[in-house]
C-alpha positions in Angstrom: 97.5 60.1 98.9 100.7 62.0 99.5 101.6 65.4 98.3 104.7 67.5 98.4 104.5 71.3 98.6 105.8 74.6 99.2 103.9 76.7 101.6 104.2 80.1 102.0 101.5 82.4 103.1 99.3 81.0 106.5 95.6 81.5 107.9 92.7 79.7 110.3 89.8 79.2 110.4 87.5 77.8 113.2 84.5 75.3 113.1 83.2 73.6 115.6 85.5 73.8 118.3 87.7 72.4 115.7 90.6 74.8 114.2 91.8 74.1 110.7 95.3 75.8 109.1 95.2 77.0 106.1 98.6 76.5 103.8 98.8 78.4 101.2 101.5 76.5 98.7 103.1 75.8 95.8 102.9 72.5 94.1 106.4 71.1 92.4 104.6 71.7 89.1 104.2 75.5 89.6 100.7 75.0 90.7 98.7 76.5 93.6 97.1 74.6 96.4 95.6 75.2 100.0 96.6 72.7 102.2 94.0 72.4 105.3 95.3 70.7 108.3 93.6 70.9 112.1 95.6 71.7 114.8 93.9 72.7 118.4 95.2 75.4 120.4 97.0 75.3 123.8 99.0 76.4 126.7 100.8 74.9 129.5 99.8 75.3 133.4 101.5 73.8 136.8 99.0 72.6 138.8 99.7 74.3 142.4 97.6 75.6 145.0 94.5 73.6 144.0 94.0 69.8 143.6 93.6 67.7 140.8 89.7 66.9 141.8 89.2 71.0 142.2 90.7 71.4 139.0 88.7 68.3 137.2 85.5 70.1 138.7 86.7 73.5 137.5 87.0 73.3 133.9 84.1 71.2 133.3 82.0 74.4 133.7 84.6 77.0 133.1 83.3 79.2 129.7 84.8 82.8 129.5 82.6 84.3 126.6 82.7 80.9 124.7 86.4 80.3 125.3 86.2 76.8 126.8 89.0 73.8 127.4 88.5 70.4 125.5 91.1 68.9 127.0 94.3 68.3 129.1 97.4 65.9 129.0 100.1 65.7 131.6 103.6 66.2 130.3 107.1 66.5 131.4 109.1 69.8 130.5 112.4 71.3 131.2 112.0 74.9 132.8 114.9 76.8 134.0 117.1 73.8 133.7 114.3 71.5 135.7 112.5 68.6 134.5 108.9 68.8 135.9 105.5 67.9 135.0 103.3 70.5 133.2 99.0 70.2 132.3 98.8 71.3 128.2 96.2 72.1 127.9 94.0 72.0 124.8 91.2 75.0 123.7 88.6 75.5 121.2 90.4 78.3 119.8 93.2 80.6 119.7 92.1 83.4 121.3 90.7 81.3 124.0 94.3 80.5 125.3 94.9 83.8 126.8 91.4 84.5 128.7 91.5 80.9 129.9 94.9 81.2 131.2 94.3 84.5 132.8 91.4 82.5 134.7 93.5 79.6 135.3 96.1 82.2 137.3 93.7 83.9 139.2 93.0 79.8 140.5 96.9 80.4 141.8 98.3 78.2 139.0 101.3 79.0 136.9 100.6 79.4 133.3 103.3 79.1 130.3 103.7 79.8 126.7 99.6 81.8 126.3 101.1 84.4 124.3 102.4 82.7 121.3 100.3 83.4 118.3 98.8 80.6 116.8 100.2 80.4 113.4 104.0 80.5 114.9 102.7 77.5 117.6 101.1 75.0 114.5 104.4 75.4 112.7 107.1 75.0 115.5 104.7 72.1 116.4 104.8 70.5 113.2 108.5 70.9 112.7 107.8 72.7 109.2 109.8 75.6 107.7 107.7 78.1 105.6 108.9 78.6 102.0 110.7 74.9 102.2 109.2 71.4 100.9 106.5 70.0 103.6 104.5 66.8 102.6 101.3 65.8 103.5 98.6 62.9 103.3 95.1 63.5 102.6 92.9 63.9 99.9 91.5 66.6 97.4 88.2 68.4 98.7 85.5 68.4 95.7 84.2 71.6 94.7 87.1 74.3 96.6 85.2 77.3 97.5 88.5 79.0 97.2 90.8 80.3 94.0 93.2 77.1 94.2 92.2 73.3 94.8 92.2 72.5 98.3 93.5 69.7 99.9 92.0 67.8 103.3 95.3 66.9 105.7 95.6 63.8 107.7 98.9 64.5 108.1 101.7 67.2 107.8 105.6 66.9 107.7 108.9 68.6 106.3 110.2 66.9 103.7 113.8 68.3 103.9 114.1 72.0 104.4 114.7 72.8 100.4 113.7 76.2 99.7 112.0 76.5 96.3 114.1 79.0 94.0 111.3 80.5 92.0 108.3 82.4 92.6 106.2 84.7 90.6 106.6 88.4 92.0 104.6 91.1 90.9 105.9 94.8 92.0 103.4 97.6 92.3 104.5 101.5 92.8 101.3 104.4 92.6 101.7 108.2 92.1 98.6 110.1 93.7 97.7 113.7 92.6 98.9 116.0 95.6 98.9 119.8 94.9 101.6 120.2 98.2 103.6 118.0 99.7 100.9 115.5 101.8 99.4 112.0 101.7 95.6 112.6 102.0 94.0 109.2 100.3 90.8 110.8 101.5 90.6 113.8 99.3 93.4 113.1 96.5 93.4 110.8 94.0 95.6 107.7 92.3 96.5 109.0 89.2 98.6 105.8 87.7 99.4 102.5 89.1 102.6 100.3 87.5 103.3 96.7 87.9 106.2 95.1 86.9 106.5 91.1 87.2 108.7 88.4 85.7 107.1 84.8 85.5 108.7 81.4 86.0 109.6 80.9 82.4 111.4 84.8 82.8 108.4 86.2 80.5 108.3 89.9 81.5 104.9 91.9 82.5 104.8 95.7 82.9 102.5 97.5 83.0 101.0 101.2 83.8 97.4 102.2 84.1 96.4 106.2 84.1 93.3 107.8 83.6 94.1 110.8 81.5 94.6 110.7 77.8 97.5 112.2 76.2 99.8 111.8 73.4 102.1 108.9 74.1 104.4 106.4 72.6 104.8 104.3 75.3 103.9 100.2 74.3 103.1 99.9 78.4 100.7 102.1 78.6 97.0 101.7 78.9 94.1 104.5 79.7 91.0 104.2 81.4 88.7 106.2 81.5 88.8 107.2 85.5 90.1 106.4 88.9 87.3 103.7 89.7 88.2 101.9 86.6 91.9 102.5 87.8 90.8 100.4 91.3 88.7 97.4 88.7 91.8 97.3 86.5 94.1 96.8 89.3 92.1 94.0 90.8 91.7 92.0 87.6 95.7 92.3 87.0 96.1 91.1 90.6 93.6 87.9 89.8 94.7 87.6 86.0 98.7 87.3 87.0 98.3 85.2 89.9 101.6 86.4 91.7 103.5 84.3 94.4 104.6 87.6 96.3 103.6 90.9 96.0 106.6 93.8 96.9 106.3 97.2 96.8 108.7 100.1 98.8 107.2 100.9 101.6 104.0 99.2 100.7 102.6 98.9 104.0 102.2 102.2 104.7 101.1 103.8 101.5 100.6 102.2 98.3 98.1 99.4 99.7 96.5 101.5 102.3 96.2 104.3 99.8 94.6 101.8 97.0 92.6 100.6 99.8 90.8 103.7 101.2 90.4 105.1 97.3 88.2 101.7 96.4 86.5 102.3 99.7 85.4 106.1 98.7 84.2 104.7 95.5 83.2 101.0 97.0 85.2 98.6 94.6 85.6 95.2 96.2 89.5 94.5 96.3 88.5 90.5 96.7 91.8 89.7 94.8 92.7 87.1 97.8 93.0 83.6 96.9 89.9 83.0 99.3 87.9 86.0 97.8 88.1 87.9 100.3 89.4 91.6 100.4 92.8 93.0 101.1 93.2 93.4 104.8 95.2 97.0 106.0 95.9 96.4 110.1 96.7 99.3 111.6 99.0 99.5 114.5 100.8 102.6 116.2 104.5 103.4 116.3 106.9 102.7 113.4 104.8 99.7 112.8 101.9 102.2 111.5 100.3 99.1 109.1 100.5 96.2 107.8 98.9 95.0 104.8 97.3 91.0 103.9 96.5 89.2 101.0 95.3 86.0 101.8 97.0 83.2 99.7 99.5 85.8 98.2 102.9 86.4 100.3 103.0 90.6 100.7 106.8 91.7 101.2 107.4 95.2 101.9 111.0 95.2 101.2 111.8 98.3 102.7 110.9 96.9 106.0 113.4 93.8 105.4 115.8 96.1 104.0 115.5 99.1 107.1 115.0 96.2 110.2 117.1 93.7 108.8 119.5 93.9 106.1 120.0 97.9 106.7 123.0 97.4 108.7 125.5 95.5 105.6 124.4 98.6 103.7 127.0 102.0 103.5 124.0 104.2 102.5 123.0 106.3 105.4 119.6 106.2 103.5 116.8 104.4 103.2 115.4 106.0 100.1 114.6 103.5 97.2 117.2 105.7 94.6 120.0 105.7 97.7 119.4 101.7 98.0 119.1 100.7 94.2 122.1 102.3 93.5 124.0 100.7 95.9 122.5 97.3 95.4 121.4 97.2 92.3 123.6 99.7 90.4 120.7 102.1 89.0 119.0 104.6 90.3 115.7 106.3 89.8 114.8 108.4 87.2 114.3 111.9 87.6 111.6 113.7 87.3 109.6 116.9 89.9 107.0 115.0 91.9 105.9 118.3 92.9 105.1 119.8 89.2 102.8 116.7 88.6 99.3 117.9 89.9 100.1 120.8 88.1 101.4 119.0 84.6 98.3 116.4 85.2 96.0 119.3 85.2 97.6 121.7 82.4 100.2 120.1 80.9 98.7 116.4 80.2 101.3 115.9 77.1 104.4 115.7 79.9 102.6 112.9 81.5 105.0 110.6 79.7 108.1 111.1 81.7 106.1 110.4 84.6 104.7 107.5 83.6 108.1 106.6 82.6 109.3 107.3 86.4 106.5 105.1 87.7 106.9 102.1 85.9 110.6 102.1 86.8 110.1 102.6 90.4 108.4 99.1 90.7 111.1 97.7 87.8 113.6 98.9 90.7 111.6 97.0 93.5 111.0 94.0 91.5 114.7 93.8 91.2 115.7 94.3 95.3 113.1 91.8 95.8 114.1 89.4 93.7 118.1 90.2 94.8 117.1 90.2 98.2 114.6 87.1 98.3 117.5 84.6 99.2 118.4 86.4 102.4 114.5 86.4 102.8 114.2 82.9 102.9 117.2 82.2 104.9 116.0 84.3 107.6 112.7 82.4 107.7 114.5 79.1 107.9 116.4 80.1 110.8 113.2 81.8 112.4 111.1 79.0 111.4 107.7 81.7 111.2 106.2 83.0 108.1 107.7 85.1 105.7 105.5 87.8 106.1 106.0 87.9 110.3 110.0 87.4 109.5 110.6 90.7 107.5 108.4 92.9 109.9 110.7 91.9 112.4 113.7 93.6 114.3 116.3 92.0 115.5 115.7 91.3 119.0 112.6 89.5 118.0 114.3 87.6 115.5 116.5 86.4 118.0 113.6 86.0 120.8 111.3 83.9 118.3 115.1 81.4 117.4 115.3 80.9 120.6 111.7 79.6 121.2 112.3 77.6 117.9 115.4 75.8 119.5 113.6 75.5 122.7 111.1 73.3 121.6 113.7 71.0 120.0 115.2 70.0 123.5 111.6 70.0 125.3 112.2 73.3 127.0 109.3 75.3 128.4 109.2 78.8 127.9 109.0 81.1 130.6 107.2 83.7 131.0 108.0 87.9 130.1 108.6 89.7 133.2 105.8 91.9 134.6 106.3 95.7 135.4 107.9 94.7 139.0 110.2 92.3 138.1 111.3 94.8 134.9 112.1 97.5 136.9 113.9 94.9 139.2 116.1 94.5 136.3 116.5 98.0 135.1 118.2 98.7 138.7 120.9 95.6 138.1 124.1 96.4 135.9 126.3 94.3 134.5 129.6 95.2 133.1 129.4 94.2 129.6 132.1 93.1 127.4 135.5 95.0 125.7 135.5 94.5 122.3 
């Protein structure tokens, strides 16, 4: 049978030698699916400086640490404006392709395109765009182990680059107890989470959650009685609402990762992922200090779109979400002392309202950049032709890098390779006069 879909968030799994991608979609009806399609991994090599029957004898026994080749095909690509004839060679799974091409070059052969990651190869190879209409034949798997129906490809293919105009976004915002200026999850606590989501029928959800009882007349509100039921709450929202995207400002590096180590110290399982399992926070180093995954939901930091990508249309000199919102959105945020609320939370619980107040209309404010901005958002993915979630982490110059690999591949072009420390500083000592604008 054939199915049409929207897919938007990407993972694999391996079994058997056998790799199967996992998309993550949107029926036409609104509905959630997990399309599951195999697609092996593989690089390029020029066979040079060893002959076909060395090579033949080679791989039959080559296994670095399980990484093993299945298969090879000989192909003609362009590289550097020459047509030639390339081995692709097929693995048994994606990190295989760089140890088994580092092997294949200490052999003395010339190996191509081993650093592209695997999700970003299975969608340039299949020609899809995330976020757009894809179609695939296949059939239902009985009794999905996941949170959606699942969906056995024979066959995957874009169906005309539409972009769906509606998802479900959910916006989440924290305030933590700090008695000075610091972020220390390990020692200081979450004192109220907020949500704020509109569904595909423009029903509204808000929603904040606090763990101190006071005297309120706020209709949002609800009270629990401490910061573990705070962590259970916020993972039954996540699995009752069933968002599309989940946005926050500056989410990556504090809200999730704060949630995250808080329901570690107290061990509640964040499995709110459409696969059950947890919420992922990747650490990295640099600017790039984390990222944060929800299997089967789309996570969009919109501060990191806004600040790599659409920063520069912007006449704010700040990234703040107050000096943003007001520009884009015409508001800004309310007003209140984050630096009196430790103190108000532990002497003053009756002025918790204004605060509660500030939070919920901190993710109101993200919900609406989100939602503004999600257009642009999905533009930039058609062009870039990788996921969402890769897209908006992105600066420019990789942008540009990964279009140009995109377009590559649609006139047959090889890639070649980065250069190596030599050949950069090679470079570094060449100038050319660049242009008068």
């Amino acid at each position: 049978m054939e199915i049409k879909f929207y897919p938007y968030d990407f993972n694999y799994r391996v079994k058997d030698d056998k790799v199967y991608v996992y998309l993550y979609s949107k029926l036409e009806d609104g509905s959630k699916i997990c399309v599951i399609h195999e697609h092996q991994p593989f690089f390029y090599a020029r066979l040079q400086n060893i002959s076909n029957e060395e090579f033949e004898k080679r791989i039959k026994t080559l296994d670095v640490n399980g990484a093993k080749i299945l298969s090879y095909d000989v192909v003609e690509k362009e590289l550097l404006g020459k047509n030639e004839p390339f081995l692709k060679i097929l693995v048994n799974y994606p990190k295989a392709v760089p140890s088994l091409a580092r092997e294949l070059q200490a052999w003395g052969l010339d190996c191509f395109e081993k650093d592209i990651l695997f999700v970003h190869r299975y969608l340039r190879d299949m020609g899809i765009i995330p976020m757009t209409l894809v179609k695939a034949e296949g059939d239902f798997i009985k009794n999905s182990s996941q949170r959606v129906a699942e969906f056995q490809a024979s066959s995957v293919k874009d169906a005309g680059k539409e972009a769906l105009k509606e998802w479900k976004i959910l916006a989440i915002d924290i305030e933590t107890y700090a008695t000075k200026k610091e972020i220390d999850p390990e020692k200081n606590p979450i004192l109220m989470i907020a949500f704020y989501g509109v569904d595909e029928k423009g029903k509204t959800f808000q929603k904040v959650i606090t763990w101190k009882r006071f005297k309120h007349k706020l209709d949002y509100l609800e009270v629990v009685s401490d910061e573990v039921e705070l962590l259970k709450r916020f993972r039954e929202i996540m699995l009752d609402y069933q968002p599309d995207i989940v946005t926050g400002y500056f989410s990556d590096g504090f809200d999730f990762p704060y949630i995250k180590k808080r329901a570690e110290k107290y061990r509640v399982k964040l499995d709110i992922a459409l696969d059950k399992s947890e919420m992922k926070v990747y650490t990295g180093g640099g600017l790039r200090a984390s990222d944060v995954r929800i299997t089967g939901i789309l996570h969009i930091d919109i501060l990191k779109f806004i600040k790599h990508i659409f920063g520069m249309n912007l006449k704010t000199d700040s990234y703040s979400l107050d000096a943003v919102s007001e520009e884009l959105l015409g508001h800004n945020k309310q007003k209140v002392n984050l630096d009196e609320l430790a103190h108000i939370w532990d002497h003053e619980p009756d002025q918790l309202e204004d605060f509660c107040s500030y939070n919920l209309h901190d993710s109101h404010l993200t919900y609406k950049l989100c939602h503004q901005l999600l257009p642009d958002v999905i533009e930039f993915t058609k062009i870039v032709g990788l996921p969402t979630f890769d897209v908006i982490r992105m600066r420019f110059a990789r942008l540009v890098e990964n279009y140009i690999l995109k377009r590559a591949m649609e006139f047959n072009v090889l890639a070649p390779n980065k250069p190596a420390g030599s050949e950069i500083e090679q470079r570094q000592e060449e100038h050319v006069q660049g242009a008068f604008v």
